[in-house]
C-alpha positions, 0 to 999 in steps of 0.5 A: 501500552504494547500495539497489536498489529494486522499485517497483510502481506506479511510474507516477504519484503516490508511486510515481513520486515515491519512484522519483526520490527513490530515485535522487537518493539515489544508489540503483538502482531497478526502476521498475514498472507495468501499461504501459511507456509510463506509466513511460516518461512519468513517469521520463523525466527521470531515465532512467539507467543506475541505472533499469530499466522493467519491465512488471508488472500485480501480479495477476499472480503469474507476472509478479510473480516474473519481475519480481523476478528481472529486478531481480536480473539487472540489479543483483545484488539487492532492498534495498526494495520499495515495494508501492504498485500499487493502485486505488480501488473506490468505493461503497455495499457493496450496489451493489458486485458481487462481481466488482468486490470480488474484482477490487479484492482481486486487485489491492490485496491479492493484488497485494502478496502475490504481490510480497511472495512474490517478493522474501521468497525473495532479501532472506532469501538477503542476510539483509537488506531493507526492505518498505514497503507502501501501505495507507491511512488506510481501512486504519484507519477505515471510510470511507464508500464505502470499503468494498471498498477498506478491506477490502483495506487491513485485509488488507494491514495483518494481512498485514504485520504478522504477515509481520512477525513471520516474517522480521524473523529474517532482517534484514528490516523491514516497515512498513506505510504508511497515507498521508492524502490526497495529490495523486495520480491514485487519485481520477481519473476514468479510475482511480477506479471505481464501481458501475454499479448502483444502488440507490434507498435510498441515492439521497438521500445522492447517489453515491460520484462525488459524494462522492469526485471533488471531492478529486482534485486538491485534496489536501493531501499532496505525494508528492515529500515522501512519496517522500523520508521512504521514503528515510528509512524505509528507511535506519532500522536500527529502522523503525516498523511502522506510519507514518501519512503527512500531519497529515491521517492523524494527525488521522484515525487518531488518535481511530479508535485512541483510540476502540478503547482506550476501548471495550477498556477499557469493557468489559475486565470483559465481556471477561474474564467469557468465561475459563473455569475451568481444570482440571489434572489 
């Protein structure tokens, strides 16, 4: 049977990218994102009757819930959502205002909740469905700069994973995606945001523009291919929870959890000197 997909951030980079890949599979999909004519733009060569623009800023909660019930309308039901909207905020944590930390978390974090509480309700009533959602390699390391964003990756990782555990009862799968770098518009001047203050300590390292701006562009990973593997992921009858997307990614990812291991196993010893004695009555 032919999916219907709801896709946010569908506008540029992997979200656009798993929308047309969605649709060369034969599926119908629910392309979304904060302006219609960036959709618009970046669909335009597959407009058919089997897309539907919807306008949806995921901060939103009200918009995210119209949203979905818009996708049922138009094709009768939601096999996938794809939880891709998001941006970079990018700089030393002290520099960072907790205006700009709670604009990152309404977006990255609370943005995929407030999907996820829209299309739970329907993928439950059809006993069946598929959520992928985009965290990052930052969702695993801390990277430097990263710390606002990686904060909403981590979230987005326990939230998944234990949402997981509620409503796979019910038929439905979540994984979690933790892509490396790929060529998309996150690291772009006009997306990418970073602090305007700043603070002299830190000066001699030079800014997280600096840092950061010289990969837009130069990324390794191909988002058309990205696109094709979540058809994949989303076909598996046995999904895995957690998928690292890119060699970059793996190479990331893998001594950050090997290195957890071995401190878990170095001090096992310590850890279990905190259980107490027991007494039953």
């Amino acid at each position: 049977m032919n999916k219907v997909w709801l896709i946010t951030g569908a506008g540029s980079g992997i979200g656009a990218e798993t929308a047309k890949a969605a649709l060369r599979a034969g599926d119908r999909v629910v392309a979304t994102g904060r302006k219609l004519d960036k959709l618009h733009k970046a669909l335009h060569d597959v407009i058919s009757d089997r897309l539907a623009l919807v306008e949806l800023d995921v901060a939103n909660e009200a918009q995210a819930q119209a949203a979905a019930e818009q996708a049922v309308q138009q094709f009768g039901r939601i096999d996938v959502l794809v939880n891709n909207a998001g941006y970079s905020l990018l700089g030393n944590f002290e520099e960072l205002s907790r205006a700009e930390i709670e604009q990152q978390f309404a977006t990255n974090f609370y943005g995929a909740a407030f999907v996820m509480r829209a299309v739970l309700p329907i993928m439950r009533k059809q006993r069946a469905g598929r959520i992928l959602n985009i965290s990052s390699v930052a969702g695993v390391a801390g990277l430097k700069h990263c710390s606002a964003y990686s904060a909403t990756k981590f979230a987005l990782e326990g939230l998944s994973l234990a949402v997981a555990t509620e409503v796979e009862p019910f038929g439905i799968r979540i994984t979690v995606v933790e892509p490396g770098f790929f060529r998309t518009d996150l690291l772009a001047e006009q997306n990418a945001r970073y602090p305007i203050k700043a603070i002299d300590d830190y000066a001699v390292e030079g800014t997280a523009r600096d840092m950061w701006s010289g990969y837009d562009g130069q990324q390794q990973g191909d988002p058309a291919k990205l696109g094709a593997i979540f058809v994949e992921l989303a076909a598996m009858a046995d999904p895995p929870k957690v998928f690292a997307a890119g060699s970059d990614a793996l190479a990331m990812i893998t001594p950050v959890l090997e290195g957890r291991l071995q401190e878990l196993r170095d001090h096992a010893a310590l850890s279990r000197s905190t259980d107490g004695a027991f007494q039953q009555n």
